[in-house]
Structure formats: structure tokens, C-alpha cells
C-alpha positions as YAML, in Angstrom:
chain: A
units: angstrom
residues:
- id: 1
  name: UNK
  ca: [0.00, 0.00, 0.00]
- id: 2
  name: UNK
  ca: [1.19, 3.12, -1.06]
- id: 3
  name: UNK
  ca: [1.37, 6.47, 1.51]
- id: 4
  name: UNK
  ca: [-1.39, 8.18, -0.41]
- id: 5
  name: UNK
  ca: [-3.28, 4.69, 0.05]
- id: 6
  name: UNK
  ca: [-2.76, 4.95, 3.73]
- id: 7
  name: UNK
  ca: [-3.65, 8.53, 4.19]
- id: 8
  name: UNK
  ca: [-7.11, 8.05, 2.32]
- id: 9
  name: UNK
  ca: [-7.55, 5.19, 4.78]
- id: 10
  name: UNK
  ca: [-6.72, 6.60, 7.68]
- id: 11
  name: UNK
  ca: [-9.06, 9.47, 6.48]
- id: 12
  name: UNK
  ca: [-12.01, 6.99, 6.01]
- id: 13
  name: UNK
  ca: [-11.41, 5.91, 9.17]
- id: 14
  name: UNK
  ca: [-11.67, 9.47, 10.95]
- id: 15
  name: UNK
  ca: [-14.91, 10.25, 9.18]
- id: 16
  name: UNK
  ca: [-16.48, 6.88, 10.49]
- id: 17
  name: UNK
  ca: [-15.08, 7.76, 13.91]
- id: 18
  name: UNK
  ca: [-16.93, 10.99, 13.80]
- id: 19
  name: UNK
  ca: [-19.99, 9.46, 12.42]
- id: 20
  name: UNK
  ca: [-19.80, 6.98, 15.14]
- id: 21
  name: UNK
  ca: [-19.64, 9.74, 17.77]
- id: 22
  name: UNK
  ca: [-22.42, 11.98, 16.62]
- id: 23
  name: UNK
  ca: [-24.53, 8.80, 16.46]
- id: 24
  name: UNK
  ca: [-24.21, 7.28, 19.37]
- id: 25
  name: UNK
  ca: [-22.79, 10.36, 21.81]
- id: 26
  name: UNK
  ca: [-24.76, 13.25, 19.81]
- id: 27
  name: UNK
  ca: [-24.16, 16.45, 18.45]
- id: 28
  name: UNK
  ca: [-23.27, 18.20, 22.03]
- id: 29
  name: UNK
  ca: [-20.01, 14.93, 22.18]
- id: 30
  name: UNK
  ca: [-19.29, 16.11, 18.94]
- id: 31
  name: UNK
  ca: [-19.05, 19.82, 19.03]
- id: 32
  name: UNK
  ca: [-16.92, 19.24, 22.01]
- id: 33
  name: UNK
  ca: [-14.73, 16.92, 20.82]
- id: 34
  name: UNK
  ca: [-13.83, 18.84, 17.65]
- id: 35
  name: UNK
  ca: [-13.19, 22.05, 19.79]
- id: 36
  name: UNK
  ca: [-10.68, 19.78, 21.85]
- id: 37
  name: UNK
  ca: [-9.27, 18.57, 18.80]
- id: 38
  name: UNK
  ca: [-8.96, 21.81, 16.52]
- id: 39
  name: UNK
  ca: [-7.35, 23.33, 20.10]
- id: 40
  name: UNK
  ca: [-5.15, 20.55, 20.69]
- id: 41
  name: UNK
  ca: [-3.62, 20.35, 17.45]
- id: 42
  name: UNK
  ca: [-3.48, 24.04, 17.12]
- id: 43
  name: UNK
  ca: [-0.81, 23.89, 20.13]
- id: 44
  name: UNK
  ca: [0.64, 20.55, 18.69]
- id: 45
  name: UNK
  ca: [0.77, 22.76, 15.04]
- id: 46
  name: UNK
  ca: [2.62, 25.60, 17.08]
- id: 47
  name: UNK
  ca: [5.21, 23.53, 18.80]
- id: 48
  name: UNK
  ca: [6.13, 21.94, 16.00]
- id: 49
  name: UNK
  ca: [6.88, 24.64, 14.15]
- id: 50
  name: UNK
  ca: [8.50, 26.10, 16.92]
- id: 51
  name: UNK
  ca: [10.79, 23.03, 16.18]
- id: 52
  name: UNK
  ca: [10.05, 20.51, 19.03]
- id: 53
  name: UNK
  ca: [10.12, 16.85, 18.56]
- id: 54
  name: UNK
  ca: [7.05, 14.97, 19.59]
- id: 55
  name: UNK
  ca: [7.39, 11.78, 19.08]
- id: 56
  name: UNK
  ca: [3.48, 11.25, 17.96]
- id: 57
  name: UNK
  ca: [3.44, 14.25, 15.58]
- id: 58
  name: UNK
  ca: [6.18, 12.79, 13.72]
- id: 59
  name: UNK
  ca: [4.45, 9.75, 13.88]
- id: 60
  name: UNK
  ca: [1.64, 11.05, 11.97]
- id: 61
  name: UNK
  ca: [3.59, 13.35, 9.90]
- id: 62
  name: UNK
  ca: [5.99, 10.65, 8.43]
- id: 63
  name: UNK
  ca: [2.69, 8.46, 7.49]
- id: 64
  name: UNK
  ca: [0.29, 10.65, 6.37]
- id: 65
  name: UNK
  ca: [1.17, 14.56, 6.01]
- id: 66
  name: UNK
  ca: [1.29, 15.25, 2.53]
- id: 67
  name: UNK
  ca: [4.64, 17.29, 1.15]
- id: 68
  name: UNK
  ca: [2.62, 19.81, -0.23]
- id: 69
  name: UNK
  ca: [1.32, 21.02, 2.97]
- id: 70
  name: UNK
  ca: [1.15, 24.46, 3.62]
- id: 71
  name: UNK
  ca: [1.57, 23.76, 7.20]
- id: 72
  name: UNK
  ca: [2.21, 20.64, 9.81]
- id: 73
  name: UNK
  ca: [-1.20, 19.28, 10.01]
- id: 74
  name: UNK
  ca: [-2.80, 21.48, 7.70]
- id: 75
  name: UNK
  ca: [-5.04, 18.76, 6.18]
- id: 76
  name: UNK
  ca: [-6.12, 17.56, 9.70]
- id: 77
  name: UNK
  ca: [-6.89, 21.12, 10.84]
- id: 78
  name: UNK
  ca: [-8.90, 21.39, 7.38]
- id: 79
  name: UNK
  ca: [-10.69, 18.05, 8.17]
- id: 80
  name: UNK
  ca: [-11.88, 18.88, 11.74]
- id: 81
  name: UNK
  ca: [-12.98, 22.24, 10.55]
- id: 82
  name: UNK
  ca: [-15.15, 21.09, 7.75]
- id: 83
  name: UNK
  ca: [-16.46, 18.71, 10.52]
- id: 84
  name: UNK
  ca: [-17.22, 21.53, 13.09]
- id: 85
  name: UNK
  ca: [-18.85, 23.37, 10.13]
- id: 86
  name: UNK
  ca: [-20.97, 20.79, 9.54]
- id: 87
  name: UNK
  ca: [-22.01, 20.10, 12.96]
- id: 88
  name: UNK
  ca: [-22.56, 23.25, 13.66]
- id: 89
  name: UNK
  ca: [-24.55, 24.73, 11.26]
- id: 90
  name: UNK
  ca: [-26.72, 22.28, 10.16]
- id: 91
  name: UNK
  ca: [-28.62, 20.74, 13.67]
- id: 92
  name: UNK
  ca: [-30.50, 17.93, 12.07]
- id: 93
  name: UNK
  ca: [-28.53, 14.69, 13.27]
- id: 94
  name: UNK
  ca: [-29.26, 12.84, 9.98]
- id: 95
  name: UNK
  ca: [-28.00, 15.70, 7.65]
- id: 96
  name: UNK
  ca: [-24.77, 15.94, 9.97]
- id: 97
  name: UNK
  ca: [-24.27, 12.11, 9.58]
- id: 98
  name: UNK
  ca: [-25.09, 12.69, 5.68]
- id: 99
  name: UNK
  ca: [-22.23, 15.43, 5.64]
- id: 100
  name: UNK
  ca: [-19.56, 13.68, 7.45]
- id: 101
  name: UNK
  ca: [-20.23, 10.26, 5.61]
- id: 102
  name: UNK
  ca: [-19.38, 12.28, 2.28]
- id: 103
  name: UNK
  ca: [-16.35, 14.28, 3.58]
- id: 104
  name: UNK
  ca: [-15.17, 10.90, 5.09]
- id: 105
  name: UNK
  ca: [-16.10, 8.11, 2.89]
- id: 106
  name: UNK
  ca: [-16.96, 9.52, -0.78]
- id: 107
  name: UNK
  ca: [-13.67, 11.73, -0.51]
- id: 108
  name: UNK
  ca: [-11.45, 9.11, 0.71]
- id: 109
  name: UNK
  ca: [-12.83, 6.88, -2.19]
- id: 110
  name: UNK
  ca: [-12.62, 9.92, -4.67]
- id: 111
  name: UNK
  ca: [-8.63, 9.97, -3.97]
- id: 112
  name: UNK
  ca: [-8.51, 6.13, -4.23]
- id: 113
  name: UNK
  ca: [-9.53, 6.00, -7.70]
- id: 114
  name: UNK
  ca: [-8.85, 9.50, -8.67]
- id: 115
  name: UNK
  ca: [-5.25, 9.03, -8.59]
- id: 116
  name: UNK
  ca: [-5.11, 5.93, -10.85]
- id: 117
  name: UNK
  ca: [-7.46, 7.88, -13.11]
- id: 118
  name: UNK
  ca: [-6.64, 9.08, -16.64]
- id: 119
  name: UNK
  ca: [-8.96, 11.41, -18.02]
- id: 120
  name: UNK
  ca: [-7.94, 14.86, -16.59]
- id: 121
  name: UNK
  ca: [-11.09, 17.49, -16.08]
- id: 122
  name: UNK
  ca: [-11.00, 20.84, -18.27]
- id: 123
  name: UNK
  ca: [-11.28, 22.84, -15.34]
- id: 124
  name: UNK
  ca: [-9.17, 21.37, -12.60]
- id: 125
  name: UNK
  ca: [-6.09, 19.34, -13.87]
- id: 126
  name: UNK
  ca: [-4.80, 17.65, -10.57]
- id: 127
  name: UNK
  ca: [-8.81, 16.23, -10.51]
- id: 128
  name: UNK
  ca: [-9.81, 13.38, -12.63]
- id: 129
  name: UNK
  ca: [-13.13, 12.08, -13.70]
- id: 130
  name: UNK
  ca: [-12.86, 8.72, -11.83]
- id: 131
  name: UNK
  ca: [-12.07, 10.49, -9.25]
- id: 132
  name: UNK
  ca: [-14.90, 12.61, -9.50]
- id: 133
  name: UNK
  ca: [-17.55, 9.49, -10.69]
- id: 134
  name: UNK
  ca: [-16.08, 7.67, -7.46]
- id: 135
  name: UNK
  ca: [-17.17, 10.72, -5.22]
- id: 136
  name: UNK
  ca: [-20.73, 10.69, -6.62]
- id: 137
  name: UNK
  ca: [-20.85, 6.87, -6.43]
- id: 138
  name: UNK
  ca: [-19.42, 6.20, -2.73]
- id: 139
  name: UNK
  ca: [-20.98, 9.52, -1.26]
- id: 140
  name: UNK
  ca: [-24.72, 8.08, -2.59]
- id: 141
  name: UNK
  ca: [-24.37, 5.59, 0.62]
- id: 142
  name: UNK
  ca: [-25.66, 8.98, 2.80]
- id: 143
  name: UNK
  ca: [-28.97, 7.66, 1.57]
- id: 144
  name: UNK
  ca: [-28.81, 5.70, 4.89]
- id: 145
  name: UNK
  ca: [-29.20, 9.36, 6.23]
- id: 146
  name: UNK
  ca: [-30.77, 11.39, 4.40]
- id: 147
  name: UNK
  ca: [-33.00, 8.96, 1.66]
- id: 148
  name: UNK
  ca: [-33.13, 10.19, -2.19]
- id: 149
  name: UNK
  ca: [-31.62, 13.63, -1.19]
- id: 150
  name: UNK
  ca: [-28.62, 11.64, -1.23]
- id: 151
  name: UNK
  ca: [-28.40, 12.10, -4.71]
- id: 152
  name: UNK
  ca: [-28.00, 15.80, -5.16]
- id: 153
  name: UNK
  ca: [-25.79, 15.91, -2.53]
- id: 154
  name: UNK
  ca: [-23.54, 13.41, -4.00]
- id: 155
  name: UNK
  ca: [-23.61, 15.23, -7.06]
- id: 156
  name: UNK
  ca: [-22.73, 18.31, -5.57]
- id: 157
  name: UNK
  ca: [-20.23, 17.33, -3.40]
- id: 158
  name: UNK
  ca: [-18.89, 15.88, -6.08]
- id: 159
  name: UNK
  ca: [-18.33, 19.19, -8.12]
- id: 160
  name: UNK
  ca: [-17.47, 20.86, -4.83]
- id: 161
  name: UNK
  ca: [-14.15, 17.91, -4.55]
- id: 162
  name: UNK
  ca: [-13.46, 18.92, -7.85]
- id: 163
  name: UNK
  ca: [-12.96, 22.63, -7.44]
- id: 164
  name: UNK
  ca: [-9.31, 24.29, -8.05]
- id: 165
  name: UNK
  ca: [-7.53, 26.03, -5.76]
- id: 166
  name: UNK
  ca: [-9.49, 25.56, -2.49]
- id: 167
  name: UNK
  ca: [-8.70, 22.71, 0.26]
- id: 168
  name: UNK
  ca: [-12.00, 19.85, -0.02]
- id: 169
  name: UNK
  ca: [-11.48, 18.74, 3.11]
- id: 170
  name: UNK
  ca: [-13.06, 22.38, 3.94]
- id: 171
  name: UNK
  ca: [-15.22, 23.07, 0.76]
- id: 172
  name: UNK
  ca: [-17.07, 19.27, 0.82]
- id: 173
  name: UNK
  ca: [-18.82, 20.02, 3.85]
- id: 174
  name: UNK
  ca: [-19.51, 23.77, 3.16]
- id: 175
  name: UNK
  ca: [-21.33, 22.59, -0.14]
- id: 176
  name: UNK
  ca: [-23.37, 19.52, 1.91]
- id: 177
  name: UNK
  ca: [-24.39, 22.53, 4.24]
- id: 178
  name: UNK
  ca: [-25.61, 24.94, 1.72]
- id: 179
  name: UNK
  ca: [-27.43, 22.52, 0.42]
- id: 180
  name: UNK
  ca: [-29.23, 21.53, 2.93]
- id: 181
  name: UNK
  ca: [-29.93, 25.03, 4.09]
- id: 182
  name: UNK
  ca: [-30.99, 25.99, 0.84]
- id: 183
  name: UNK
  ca: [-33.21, 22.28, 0.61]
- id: 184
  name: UNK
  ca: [-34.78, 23.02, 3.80]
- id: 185
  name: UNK
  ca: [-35.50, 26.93, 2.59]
- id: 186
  name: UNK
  ca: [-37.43, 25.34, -0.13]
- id: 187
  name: UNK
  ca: [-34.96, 26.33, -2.53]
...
């Protein structure tokens, strides 16, 4: 298994944590537990680039921080905030679950296949439509959540994964919000 491979798994794996969390702790566990989190790696963030050696950090870093990163932890950070933005503004338990299952699952999935995938999209290069087909396809299993409004979502967060220039891990779960704000505004 490649480190990409890895990451993606491990980032499967922290969406069904959350999942697990809201569902059986509820929304109150989870707020909290992201504000310990977002805190706790914001010092964690800051002593590490204040150059101190902890021996999980590196851990984590050697395995799954990618080289790109703007920052130690910057896709974590990203990944807990779209979280918190999820289970904050959106109260309905099921549309949480629906959000988190797509940032988790259909976006982990997305960079499974979207990396062995060939045909490039017009409008973001480092995105492919496999990648993009595999979003839509693995985030339609929020039906268990939501029902046929599974559908657009998957759609859309699919076309929100795909956008250039802006982290996913942050823009999946602001496009599953606004659309359920807007769905519920009768829009």
C-alpha cells in the first residue's frame, strides 16, 4: 500500500469515527470533541513549528502529512474544521451524519480511484473524472441518512471535490451545508 493509500484510509477511518460519535454520543459529544481537537492540534501545530520533537506528531507526519502542505497538520486542521462546520450549522442529526459520511467516505474513495485515473477534467487538472464518478458513487451511501436527497448531494459534493484552488477537506462540507440550508429553505 502506497502512503497516499494509507492517508485516504486513515481518512475513512476518521470520518467513520466521527460518524460513530455523533450517532451514538450526539451532536453536544461532537461539538466538544472537535473544539478539543482543533485546540489541541493548534498547540501541537505551534510547537512543532516552533521546532520541538514529539514523538506522535512525527508519527503522523511521516505516514500521512502530505509534502505539499502548507503547514504541519494542515489537512487535519482542514478536516476537523469542515467537521465543526458541519455540525454546527446544520442541527438535524441525519444531515450531519449525511455530511460527514461524504467528507469521510466519498472523498477518501474519490482519492482512491482519482489518482489511478486518466482522463484529466477541463477545469481542474490535478482532478480526474474517476475520481470525480467515485465521489458521486461512494458519497450516494448517505442515503442511509438522508433517503433520495442523497443524490444531489452526491452530485454536488462531487463538483465541490473537484474545485481548483481551495482545500475539499473544507469546501465538501460547506457545499453539503448549503445545500441543505438551501433544501430546507425550499430552494
Amino acid at each position: 500500500m502506497d502512503r497516499e493509500d494509507a492517508r485516504q484510509l486513515f481518512h475513512m477511518a476518521v470520518g467513520l469515527l466521527a460518524l460513530a460519535a455523533l450517532l451514538v454520543f450526539g451532536r453536544g459529544f461532537l461539538l466538544a470533541a472537535l473544539f478539543f481537537t482543533i485546540i489541541a492540534g493548534t498547540l501541537l501545530m505551534n510547537a512543532r513549528l516552533l521546532g520541538k520533537k514529539i514523538f506522535i506528531v512525527q508519527w503522523f507526519e511521516e505516514r500521512f502529512e502530505r509534502g505539499d502542505a502548507p503547514l504541519p497538520g494542515w489537512g487535519s486542521a482542514c478536516y476537523a474544521a469542515g467537521v465543526l462546520l458541519a455540525a454546527t450549522f446544520l442541527s438535524d442529526i441525519p444531515q450531519i451524519a449525511a455530511a460527514i459520511f461524504v467528507l469521510g467516505i466519498g472523498d477518501g474513495v474519490s482519492t482512491i480511484i482519482g489518482i489511478r485515473g486518466k482522463m484529466k477534467l477541463p477545469y481542474n487538472r490535478k482532478k480526474t473524472l474517476e475520481g470525480s464518478l467515485a465521489m458521486f458513487f461512494a458519497s450516494l451511501g448517505a442515503f442511509v441518512f438522508v433517503g433520495s436527497a442523497a443524490i444531489p448531494l452526491a452530485f454536488i459534493a462531487a463538483l465541490a471535490e473537484s474545485a481548483p484552488r481551495v482545500d475539499d477537506n473544507l469546501m465538501i462540507p460547506a457545499a453539503c451545508v448549503a445545500f441543505f440550508l438551501l433544501a430546507g429553505a425550499g430552494l
